[in-house]
Backbone as JSON, one array per atom type, in Angstrom:
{
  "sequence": "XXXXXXXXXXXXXXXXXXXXXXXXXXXXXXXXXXXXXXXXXXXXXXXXXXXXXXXXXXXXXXXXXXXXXXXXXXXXXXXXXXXXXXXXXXXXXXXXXXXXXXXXXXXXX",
  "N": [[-38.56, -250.97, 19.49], [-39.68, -248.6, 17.09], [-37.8, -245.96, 14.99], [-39.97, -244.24, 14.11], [-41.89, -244.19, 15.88], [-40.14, -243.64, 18.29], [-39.37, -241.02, 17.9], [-42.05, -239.6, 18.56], [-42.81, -240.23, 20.7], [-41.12, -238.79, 22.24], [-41.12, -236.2, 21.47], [-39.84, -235.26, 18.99], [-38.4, -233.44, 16.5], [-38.45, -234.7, 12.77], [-36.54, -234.1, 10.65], [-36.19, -234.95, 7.85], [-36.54, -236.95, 5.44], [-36.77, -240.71, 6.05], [-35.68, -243.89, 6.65], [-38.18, -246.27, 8.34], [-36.63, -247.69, 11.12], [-36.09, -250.45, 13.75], [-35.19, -249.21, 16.76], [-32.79, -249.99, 18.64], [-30.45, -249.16, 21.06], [-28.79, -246.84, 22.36], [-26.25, -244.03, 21.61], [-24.0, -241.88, 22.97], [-21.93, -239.61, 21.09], [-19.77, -236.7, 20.16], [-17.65, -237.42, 18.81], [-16.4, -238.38, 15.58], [-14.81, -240.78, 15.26], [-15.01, -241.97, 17.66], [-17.55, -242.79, 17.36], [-17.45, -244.6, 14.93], [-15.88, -246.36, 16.11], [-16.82, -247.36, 18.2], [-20.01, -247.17, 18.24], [-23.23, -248.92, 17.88], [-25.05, -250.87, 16.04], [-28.21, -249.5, 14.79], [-28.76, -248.24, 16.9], [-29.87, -245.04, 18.64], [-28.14, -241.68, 18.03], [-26.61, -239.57, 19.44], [-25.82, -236.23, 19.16], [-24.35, -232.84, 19.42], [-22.93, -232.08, 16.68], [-22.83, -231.43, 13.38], [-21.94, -231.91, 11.07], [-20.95, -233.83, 7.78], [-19.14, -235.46, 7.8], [-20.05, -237.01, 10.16], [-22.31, -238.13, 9.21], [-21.41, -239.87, 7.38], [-19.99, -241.42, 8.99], [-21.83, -242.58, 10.97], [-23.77, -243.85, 9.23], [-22.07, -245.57, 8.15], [-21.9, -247.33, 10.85], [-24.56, -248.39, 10.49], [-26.29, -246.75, 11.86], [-29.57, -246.05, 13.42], [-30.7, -243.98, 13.91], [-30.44, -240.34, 14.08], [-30.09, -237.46, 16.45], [-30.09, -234.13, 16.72], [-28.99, -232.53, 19.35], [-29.76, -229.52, 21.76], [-31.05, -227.98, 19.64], [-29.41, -228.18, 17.46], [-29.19, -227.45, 14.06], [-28.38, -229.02, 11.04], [-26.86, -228.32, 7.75], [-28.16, -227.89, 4.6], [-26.96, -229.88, 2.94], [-25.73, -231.93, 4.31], [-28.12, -232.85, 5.59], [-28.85, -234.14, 2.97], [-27.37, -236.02, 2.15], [-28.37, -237.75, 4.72], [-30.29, -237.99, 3.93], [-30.34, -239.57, 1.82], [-28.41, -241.74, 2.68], [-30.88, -243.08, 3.87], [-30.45, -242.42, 6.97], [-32.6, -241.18, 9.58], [-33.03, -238.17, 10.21], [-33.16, -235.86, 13.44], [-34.19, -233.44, 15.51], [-33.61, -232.25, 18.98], [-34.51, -229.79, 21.53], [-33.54, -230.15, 24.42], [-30.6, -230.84, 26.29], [-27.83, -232.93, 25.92], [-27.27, -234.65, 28.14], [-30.33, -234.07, 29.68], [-31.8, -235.1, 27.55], [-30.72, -237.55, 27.43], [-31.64, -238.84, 29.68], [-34.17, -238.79, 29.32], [-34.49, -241.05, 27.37], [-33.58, -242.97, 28.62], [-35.19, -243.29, 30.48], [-37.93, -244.03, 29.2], [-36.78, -246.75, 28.88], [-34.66, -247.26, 26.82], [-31.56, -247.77, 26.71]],
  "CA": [[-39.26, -249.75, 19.19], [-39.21, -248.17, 15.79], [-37.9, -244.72, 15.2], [-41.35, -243.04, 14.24], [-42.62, -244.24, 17.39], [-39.67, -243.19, 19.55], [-39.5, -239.53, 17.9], [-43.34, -239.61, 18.64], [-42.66, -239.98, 22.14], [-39.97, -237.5, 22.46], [-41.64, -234.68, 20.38], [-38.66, -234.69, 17.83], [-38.78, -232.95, 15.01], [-37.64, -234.55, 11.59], [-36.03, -232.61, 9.69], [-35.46, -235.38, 6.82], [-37.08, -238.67, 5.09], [-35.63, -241.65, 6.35], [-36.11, -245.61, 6.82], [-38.34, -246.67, 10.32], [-36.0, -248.92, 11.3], [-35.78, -250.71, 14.78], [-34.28, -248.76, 17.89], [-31.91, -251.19, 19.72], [-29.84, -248.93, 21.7], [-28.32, -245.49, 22.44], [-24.84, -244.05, 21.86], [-23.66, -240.33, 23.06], [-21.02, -238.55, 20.84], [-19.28, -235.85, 19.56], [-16.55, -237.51, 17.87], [-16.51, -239.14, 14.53], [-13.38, -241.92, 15.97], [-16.31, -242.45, 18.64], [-18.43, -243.1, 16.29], [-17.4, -245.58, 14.12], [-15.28, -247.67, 16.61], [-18.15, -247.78, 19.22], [-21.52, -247.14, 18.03], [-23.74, -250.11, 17.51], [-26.05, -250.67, 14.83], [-29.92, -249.58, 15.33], [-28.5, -247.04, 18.41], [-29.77, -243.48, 18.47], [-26.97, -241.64, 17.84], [-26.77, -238.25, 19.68], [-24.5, -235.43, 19.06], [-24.2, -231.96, 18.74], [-22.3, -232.26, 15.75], [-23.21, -231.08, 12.1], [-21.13, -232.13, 9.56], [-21.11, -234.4, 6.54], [-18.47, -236.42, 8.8], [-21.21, -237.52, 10.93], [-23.3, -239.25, 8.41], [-20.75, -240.6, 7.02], [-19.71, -242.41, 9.96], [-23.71, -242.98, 11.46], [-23.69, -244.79, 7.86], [-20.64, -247.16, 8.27], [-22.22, -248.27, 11.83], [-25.65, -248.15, 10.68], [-27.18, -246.2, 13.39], [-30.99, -246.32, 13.38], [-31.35, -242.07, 13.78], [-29.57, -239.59, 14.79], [-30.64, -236.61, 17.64], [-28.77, -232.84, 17.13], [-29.58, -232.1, 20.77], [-29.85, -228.29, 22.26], [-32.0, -227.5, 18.74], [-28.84, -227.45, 16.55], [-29.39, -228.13, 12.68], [-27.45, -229.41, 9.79], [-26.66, -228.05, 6.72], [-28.92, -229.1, 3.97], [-26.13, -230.8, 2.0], [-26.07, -232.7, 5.75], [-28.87, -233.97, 5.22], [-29.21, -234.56, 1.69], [-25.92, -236.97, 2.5], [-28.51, -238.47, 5.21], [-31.79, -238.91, 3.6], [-29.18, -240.62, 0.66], [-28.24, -243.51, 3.36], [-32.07, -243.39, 5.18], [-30.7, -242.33, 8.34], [-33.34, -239.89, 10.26], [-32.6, -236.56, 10.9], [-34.19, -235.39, 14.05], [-33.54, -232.04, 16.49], [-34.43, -232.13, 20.18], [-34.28, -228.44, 22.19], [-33.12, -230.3, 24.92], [-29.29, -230.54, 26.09], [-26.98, -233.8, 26.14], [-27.99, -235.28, 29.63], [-32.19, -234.47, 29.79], [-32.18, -235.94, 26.82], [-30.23, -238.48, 27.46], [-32.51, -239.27, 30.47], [-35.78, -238.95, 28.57], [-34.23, -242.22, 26.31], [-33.6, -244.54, 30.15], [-36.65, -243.53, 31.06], [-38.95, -245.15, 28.2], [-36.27, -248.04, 28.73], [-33.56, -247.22, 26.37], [-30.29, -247.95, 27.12]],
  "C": [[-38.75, -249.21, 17.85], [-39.08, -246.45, 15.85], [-38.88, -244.01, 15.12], [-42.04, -243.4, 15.54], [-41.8, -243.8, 18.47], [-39.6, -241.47, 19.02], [-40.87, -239.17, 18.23], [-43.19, -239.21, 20.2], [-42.39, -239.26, 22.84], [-40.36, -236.34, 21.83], [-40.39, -234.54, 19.59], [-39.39, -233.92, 17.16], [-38.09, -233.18, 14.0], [-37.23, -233.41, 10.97], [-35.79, -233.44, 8.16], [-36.26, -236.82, 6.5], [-36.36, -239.34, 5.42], [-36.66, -243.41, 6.21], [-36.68, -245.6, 8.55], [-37.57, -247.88, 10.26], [-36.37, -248.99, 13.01], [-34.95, -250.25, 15.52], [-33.53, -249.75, 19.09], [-31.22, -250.38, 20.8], [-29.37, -247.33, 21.51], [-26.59, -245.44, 22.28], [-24.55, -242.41, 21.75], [-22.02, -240.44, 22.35], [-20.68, -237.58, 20.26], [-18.67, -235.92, 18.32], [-16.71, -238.28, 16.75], [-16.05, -240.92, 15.32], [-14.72, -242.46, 16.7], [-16.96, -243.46, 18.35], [-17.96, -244.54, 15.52], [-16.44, -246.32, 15.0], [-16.09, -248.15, 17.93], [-19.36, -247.88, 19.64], [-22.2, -248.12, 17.68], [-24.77, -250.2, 16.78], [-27.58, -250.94, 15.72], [-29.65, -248.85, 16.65], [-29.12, -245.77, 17.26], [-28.36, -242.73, 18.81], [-27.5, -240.06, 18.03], [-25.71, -237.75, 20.2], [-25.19, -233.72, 18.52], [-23.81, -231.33, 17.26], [-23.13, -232.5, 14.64], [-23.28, -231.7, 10.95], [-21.14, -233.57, 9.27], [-20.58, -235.87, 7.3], [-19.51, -237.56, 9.58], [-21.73, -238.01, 10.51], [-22.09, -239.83, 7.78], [-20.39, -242.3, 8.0], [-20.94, -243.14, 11.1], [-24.29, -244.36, 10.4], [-22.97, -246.18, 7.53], [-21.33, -247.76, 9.33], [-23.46, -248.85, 11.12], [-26.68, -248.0, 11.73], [-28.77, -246.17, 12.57], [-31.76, -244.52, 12.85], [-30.45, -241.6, 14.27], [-30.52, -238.11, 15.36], [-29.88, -236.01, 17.94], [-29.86, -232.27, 18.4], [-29.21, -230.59, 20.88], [-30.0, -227.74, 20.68], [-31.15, -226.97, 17.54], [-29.52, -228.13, 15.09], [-28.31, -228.31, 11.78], [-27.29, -228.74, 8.66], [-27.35, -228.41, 5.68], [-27.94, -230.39, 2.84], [-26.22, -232.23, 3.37], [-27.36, -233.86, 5.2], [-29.75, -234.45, 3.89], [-28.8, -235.95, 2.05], [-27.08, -237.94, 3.15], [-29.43, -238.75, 4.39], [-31.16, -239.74, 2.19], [-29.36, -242.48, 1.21], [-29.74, -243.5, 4.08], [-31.84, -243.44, 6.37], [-31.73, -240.89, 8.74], [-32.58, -239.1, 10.9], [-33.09, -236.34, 11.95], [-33.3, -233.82, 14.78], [-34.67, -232.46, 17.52], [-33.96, -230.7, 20.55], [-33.39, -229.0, 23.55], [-31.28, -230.59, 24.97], [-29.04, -232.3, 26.31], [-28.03, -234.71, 27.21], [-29.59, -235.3, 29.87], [-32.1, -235.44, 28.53], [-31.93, -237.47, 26.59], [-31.51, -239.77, 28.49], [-33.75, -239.71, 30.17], [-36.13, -240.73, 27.94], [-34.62, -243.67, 27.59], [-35.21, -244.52, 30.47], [-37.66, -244.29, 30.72], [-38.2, -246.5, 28.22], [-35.34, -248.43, 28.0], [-31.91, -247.17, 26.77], [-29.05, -247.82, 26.3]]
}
């Protein structure tokens, strides 16, 4: 599945130009560390989390998109940083867990 077709699904809302790349997989975190020693390339990559940090390290895996869940946003330097490397910005309203669910449901894992 390619990201404009899975934010399609999900009612995202970009917030940022990016690359459609191929959605392979999911990965919930918070933490940067997380992040770059267990995220797998072409995962949606969902986190509360803001900062610059975060693309940085979404960038080193190459995650596919990333999904600030419970309708937070970035900074626009944020996502200057992302639409730089072509990762997608998105915002869901939903929290952690529905959203998480929404992903198994269509078959994401």
């Amino acid at each position: 599945m390619k990201v404009k077709e899975l934010a399609d699904k999900l009612g995202l809302r970009a917030i940022n130009a990016y690359k459609d790349k191929d959605v392979e997989g999911v990965y919930i975190s918070d933490m940067v560390s997380d992040i770059i020693t267990a995220a797998k390339a072409n995962s949606v990559l969902i986190t509360l989390q803001t900062h610059k940090s975060l693309i940085a390290a979404a960038n080193l895996v190459d995650v596919a998109m990333v999904v600030f869940v419970k309708g937070k946003n970035p900074a626009s330097d944020v996502v200057e940083l992302a639409t730089k490397a072509g990762i997608g910005l998105f915002v869901s309203e939903a929290d952690t867990w529905t959203f998480a669910r929404k992903l198994a449901e269509i078959g994401l894992k």
